[in-house]
Structures are given as C-alpha cells and as structure tokens.
N, C-alpha and C positions, 0 to 999 in steps of 0.2 A: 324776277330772274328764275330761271330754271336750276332746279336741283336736282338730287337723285333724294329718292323715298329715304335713303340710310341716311343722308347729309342732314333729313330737314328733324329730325330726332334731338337737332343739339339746340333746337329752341322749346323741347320737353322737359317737364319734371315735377317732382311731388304736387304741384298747384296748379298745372298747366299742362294740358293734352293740346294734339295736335287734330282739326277736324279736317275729316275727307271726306269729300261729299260727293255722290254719283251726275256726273253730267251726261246728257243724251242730245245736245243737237246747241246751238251756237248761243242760245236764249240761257240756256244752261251755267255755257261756260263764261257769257259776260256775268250773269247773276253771284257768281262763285267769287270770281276774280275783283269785282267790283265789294264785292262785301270784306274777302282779304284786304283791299285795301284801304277802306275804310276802317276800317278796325286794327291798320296795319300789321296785320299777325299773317306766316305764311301757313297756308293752308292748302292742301291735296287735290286735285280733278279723280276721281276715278271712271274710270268706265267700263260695265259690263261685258265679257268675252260676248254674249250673246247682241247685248247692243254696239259695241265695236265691230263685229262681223256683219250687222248690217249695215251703220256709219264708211264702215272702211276705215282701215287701218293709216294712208294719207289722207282721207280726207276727214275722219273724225278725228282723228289721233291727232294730225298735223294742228288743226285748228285749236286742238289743245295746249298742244306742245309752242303752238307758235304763241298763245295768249300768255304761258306761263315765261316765256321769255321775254316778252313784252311787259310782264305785271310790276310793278314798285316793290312788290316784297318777293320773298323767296317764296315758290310754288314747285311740287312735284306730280307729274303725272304717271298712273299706275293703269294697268288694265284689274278688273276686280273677279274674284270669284273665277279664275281662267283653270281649264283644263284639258283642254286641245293642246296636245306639249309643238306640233308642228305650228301652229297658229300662235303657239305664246312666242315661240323663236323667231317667228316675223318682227312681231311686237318690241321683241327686244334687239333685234339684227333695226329696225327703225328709231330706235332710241326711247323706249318706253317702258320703265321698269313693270315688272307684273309682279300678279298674286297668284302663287300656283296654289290651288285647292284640292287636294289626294284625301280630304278627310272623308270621302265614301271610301277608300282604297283600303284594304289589309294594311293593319298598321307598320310593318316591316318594306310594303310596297308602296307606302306613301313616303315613309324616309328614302326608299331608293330613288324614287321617281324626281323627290325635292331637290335630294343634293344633288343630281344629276342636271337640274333645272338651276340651281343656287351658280353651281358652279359653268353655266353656259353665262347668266346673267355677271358674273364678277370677269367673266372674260371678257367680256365690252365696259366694263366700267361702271356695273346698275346695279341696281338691287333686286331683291324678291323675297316676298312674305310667304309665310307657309302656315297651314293650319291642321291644329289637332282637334278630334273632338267635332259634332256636329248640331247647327244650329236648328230651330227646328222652322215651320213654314219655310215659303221660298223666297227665291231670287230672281230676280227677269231672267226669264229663258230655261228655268229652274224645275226638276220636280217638288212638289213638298216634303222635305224629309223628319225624321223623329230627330229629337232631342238626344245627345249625348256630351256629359260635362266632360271635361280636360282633367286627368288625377294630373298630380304633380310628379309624378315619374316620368308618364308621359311626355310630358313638358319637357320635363331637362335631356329626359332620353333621345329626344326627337331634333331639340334644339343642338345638342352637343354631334348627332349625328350627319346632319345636313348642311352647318354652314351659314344656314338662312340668316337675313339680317333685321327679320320683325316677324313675330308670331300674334298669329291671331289664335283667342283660345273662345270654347264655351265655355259661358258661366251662369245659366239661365238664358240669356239675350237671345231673341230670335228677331227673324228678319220681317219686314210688315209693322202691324200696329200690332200690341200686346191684347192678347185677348184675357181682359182684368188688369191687376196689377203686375207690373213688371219685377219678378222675383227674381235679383241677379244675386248670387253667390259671393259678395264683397270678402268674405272671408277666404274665398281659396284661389281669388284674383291677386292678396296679397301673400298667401303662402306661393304662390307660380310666381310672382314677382320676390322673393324674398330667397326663391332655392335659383331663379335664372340672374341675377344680379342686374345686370345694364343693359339685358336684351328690352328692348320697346315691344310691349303687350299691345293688343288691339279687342277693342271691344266693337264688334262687328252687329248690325242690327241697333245702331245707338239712337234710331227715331223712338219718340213716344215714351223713353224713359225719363221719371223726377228728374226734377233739379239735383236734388239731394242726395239721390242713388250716384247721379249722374261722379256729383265731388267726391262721394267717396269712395267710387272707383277709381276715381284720378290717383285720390291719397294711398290707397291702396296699392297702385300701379299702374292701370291703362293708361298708355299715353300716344294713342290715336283712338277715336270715336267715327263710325263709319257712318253717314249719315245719306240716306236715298229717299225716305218714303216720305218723309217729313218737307221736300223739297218737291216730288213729284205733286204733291197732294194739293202745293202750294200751288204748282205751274199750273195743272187739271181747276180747280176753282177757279182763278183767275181768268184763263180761257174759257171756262163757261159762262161767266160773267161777263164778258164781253161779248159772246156770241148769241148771247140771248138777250143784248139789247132790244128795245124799237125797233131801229136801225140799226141792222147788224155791222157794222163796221168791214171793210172786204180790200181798205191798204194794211197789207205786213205791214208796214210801220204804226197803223195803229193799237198791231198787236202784239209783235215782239219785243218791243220795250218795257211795255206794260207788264208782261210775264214775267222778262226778265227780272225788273223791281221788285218783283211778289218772290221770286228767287230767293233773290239777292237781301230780300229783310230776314225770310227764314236764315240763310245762309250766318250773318251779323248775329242774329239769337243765338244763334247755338255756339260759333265763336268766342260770342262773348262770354258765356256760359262756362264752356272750358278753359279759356284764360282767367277765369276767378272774377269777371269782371260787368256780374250781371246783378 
C-alpha cells in the first residue's frame, strides 16, 4: 500500500530503521518490493532527480508509484538528492514525495528554499526531507563533493525553520563504498536526535557500513538508511555473469528476473539488518 514518507516513520524506533533503497528501471523495483514483502516490513523506492529525468517522471515514477500500491506492506515513494525546485513541483503536483537537497546552498538559503519546498509539498498532502551538512564522494548525476558534518545548532535551527518532515544529516557517511573503514560520528547522531526529539533522522550513503556501526546508529537515532550502491553493485555482477556466459543468453526473461533476485537478496539483507533481525 502506498504511503507518504512522513506516515511510514510510525513503523520506526530505538531498534528499528526504516530502509530506502534507490531504484532505476522496473528490475529494480520488483527486487525492492519483493524483498519488503518477504521480510514483511515496509520499506522506501527512491529515485534519483538525475535518474527520474531520464526514466520520466510517468513512466519511472508511475511504475513506482503503481508497485507500492500494489505491494502487501506499506511502501513510500520519494525522488532522492533533488534540486531542480521546478522539476521537484512536477514530482510532487504527480504524487511523489521528494528530497529537497540545498546542502551546497548558503545556509540561510537552504532553509529558505526548503520551507518554501516543505510547504508546496504539505499542500498536496506529502512530505519532503531536507539536509544539512554535506556528504562527501557523489551521487548519480552528481559532482564529487567534500565532507562537512551537521553541528547540532544547525540541526534544530534548520529543522524548527522549514517545517520539513525528515532530516537527513552528515555524520562521517558518504555516498559509494568507503574508502577504508566507515568512521560515522555515532556520538553526534545522538546528540541531533536528542536536541530534535521525534523528527526522523536519515543516514544517507548507508551502503558498505558494519553491522555494528550500522545498530548503533539506529540506537542512537537514525531511523531511515539510504541504501543504492550496495544494490547497484548487486544488479552490475549479476548482469555480467550472465553476459559472459558460453551462450550469452539474448531473451529479457532470461535476464530480468535473475537481476531482479540478486536485488531483491541484497535488498532482504539489509532489512533485515535494520529491523534487528539479522
């Protein structure tokens, strides 16, 4: 069943995040949706402004939007990392909450821009995430940017000014595979969750991090985990494995199923993971 990003927050808490994972094309979205419902926990579609603008907004988005209506658990669909404000108001005038992203923005120009966004999105009935703070490597369609962590001023100043209804913060995490170990700030994930009370944190970039790191973010506060690379990575081996057959294989059905699955096991890991139950 289809939800809105804010609604799916009341199956979070101390033990239990909520995972979003980025889809690109229909292989995706069975993998996702099929994993939510084996594991019956609802969990997120995302999809990147850059890969949504080439999808199309009815026809990537739809096929979204129509699986999380279709699925047995509750499902929200979000566009990710968006900052085209003309292109998010499609987005959301179609019924697809977004992520407005202003953290390259002057920080007084990223709260104006948000709540100016927060508040287009609560007029149709959605939601939208906002972020302070920047993560560092990229994102599809991305340049590479530096690192900069979230103080906790920032945080409440940003959140109490805009409206938004889920913050994404830095905390070490960046997007990609970690080059080394994953050094996430556990300690100032729970001071931003301890000074925002019951706003829903987001730890963005959540491929390739421990197990361990992983729970005690959760305990800390995050309670969604952004999950893409670790799923692309999946779909990319699988499809070379099958392409480099003997006999390359050349029916779609002997290949979009197959990726899908290889999805959809990643997807079920990391689920499990954040529902405490790995």
């Amino acid at each position: 069943m289809l939800i809105t990003l804010k609604e799916i927050f009341k199956y979070a808490n101390k033990d239990i995040a909520i995972g979003a994972f980025n889809i690109h094309n229909l292989e995706f979205i069975k993998g996702v949706v099929s994993a939510a419902e084996t594991a019956n926990r609802p969990c997120i579609m995302m999809i990147n402004e850059a890969v949504l603008k080439y999808g199309g907004i009815e026809v990537l988005g739809g096929a979204a939007l129509a699986a999380a209506r279709k699925s047995s658990v509750d499902m929200a669909v979000m566009v990710d990392h968006g900052s085209d404000i003309d292109f998010l108001k499609k987005c959301l005038d179609f019924g697809i909450d977004v992520m407005f992203d202003g953290s390259h923005l002057p920080f007084e120009e990223n709260i104006s821009t948000t709540k100016m966004m927060a508040e287009y999105a609560h007029e149709r009935g959605l939601s939208i995430e906002g972020e302070i703070g920047q993560l560092g490597l990229s994102e599809d369609g991305d340049e590479e940017s530096e690192q900069k962590i979230t103080t906790v001023n920032e945080a409440v100043t940003f959140t109490n000014s805009t409206g938004i209804d889920v913050l994404a913060i830095s905390v070490g995490n960046v997007h990609g595979f970690y080059k080394g170990e994953a050094k996430i700030n556990v300690l100032r994930i729970k001071e931003i969750s301890n000074a925002l009370k019951h706003m829903p944190i987001v730890m963005h970039g959540g491929s390739d991090i421990p197990y361990t790191t992983i729970r005690e973010s959760i305990e800390a506060g995050i309670r969604k985990f952004n999950i893409a690379t670790d799923l692309k990575q999946a779909y990319a081996i699988k499809m070379y494995e099958l392409m480099h057959q003997k006999e390359m294989p050349i029916q779609p059905l002997q290949l979009f199923p197959v990726v899908a699955e290889a999805v959809s096991k990643v997807a079920l890991e990391k689920i499990k993971i954040f529902s405490s139950e790995s």
